[in-house]
N, C-alpha and C positions, 0 to 999 in steps of 0.2 A: 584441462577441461576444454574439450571443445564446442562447435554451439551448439549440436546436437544434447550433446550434455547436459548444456548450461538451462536451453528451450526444455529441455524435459523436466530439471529442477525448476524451473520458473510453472512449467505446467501441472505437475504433481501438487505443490504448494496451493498453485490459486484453485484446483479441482479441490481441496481437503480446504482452502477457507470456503467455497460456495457451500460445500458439504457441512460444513459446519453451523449455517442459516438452512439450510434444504427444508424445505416444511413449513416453515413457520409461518403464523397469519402475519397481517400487518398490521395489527393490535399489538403481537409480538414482537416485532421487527421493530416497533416503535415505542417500546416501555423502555423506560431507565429504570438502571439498574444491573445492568449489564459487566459495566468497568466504569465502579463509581457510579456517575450520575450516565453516564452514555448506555444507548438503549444501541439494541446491534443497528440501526440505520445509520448512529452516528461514528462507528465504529467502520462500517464501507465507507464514510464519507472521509473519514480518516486517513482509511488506505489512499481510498481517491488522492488525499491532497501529496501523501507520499509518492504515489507513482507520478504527480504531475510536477511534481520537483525532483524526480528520479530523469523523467524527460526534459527538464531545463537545464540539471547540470552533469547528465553523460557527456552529451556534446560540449561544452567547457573544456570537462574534465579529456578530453579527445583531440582539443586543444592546447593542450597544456597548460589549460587555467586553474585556476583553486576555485571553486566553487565561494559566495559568499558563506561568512561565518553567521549563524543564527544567532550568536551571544549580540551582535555587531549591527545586526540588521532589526530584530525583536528585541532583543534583550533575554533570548534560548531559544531551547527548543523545547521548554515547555509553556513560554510565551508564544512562540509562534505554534504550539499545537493548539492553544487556548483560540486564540486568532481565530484560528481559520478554522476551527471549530463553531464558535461563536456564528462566523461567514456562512456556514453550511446548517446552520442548527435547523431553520425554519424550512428548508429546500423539503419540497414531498418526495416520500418515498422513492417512488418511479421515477422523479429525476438523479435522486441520489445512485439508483440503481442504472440508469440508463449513463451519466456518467464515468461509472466506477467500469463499466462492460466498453464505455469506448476507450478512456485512455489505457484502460488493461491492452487493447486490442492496437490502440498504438501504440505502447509500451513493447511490444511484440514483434511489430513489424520494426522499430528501429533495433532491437535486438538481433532482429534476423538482415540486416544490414550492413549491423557495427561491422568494423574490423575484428577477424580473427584475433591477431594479437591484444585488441582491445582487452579479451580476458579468459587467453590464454594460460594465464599465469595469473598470481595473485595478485592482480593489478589495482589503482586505484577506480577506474573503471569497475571491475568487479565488484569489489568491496562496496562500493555506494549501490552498485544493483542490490547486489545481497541485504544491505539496509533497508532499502528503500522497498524492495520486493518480496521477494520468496523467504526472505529470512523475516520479514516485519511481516506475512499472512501468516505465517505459524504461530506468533506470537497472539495473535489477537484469536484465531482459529482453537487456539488453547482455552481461550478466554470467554468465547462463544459456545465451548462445548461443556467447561465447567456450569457457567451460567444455568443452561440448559438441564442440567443435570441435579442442580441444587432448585429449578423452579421446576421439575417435577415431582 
C-alpha cells in the first residue's frame, strides 16, 4: 500500500463516518441511546480520544518503542474508554465537533509525512492506524446508521 492508498482509506472511512451523523439536530446528536448509554456526540468524542492516542503512539511506534499497554496504565481498554469518556461526557457539542475535525486534520498531515516504509507493508505502524482510524470509524459509523434506522 502506498500513501496515496492508505490517505484514500483514511478518507473514504472518515467521509462514511460524517455521513453517517449528516442531518442530524443537536437534540439528536445528544440523546443516548446510541451504543448503550452514548448518544452520537459521545461516540465523536470517542473517535476523538482514538485519534489522539493514534498521534501519541505512531511516533513511538516509528521509534521503535512499544507504545504503553492499557491493561498496565488503566487497568484496559475498557477502563481507559470509560475514562476518557467520563473526561469528555460534559464537553458541548461544538467543542466535541471542533475537536474531532482538528486532530482528524492532524492526524492527516502526519500521515502525509510518515515514512513510506512506515506502512508500506503490514507494519506495526499500520496496524495501530487501522485501529485507531479508518478501521475504528467503520465500526461506530455501523453503529450510527443502525441507531438511525431503528429511531425512525
Amino acid at each position: 500500500m502506498n500513501r496515496q492508498q492508505l490517505l484514500g482509506r483514511l478518507d473514504r472511512a472518515w467521509a462514511d463516518l460524517q455521513a453517517s451523523y449528516a442531518g442530524l439536530t443537536e437534540e439528536e446528536m445528544t440523546r443516548p441511546g446510541v451504543t448503550e448509554a452514548w448518544a452520537v456526540k459521545d461516540i465523536l468524542a470517542h473517535v476523538n480520544t482514538w485519534e489522539e492516542e493514534c498521534l501519541a503512539n505512531l511516533p513511538r511506534i516509528l521509534r521503535g518503542e512499544t507504545p504503553p499497554r492499557y491493561v498496565d496504565v488503566y487497568g484496559g481498554i475498557d477502563a481507559f474508554n470509560a475514562q476518557k469518556t467520563a473526561e469528555k461526557h460534559d464537553l458541548p457539542l461544538a467543542e466535541v465537533l471542533a475537536r474531532l475535525e482538528d486532530t482528524h486534520r492532524r492526524l492527516i498531515s502526519y500521515v502525509e509525512r510518515a515514512p513510506e516504509e512506515a506502512y508500506a507493508t503490514e507494519t506495526p505502524f499500520r496496524r495501530r492506524l487501522r485501529w485507531d482510524s479508518y478501521g475504528h470509524y467503520k465500526q461506530h459509523a455501523q453503529a450510527i446508521r443502525a441507531w438511525r434506522e431503528g429511531a425512525a
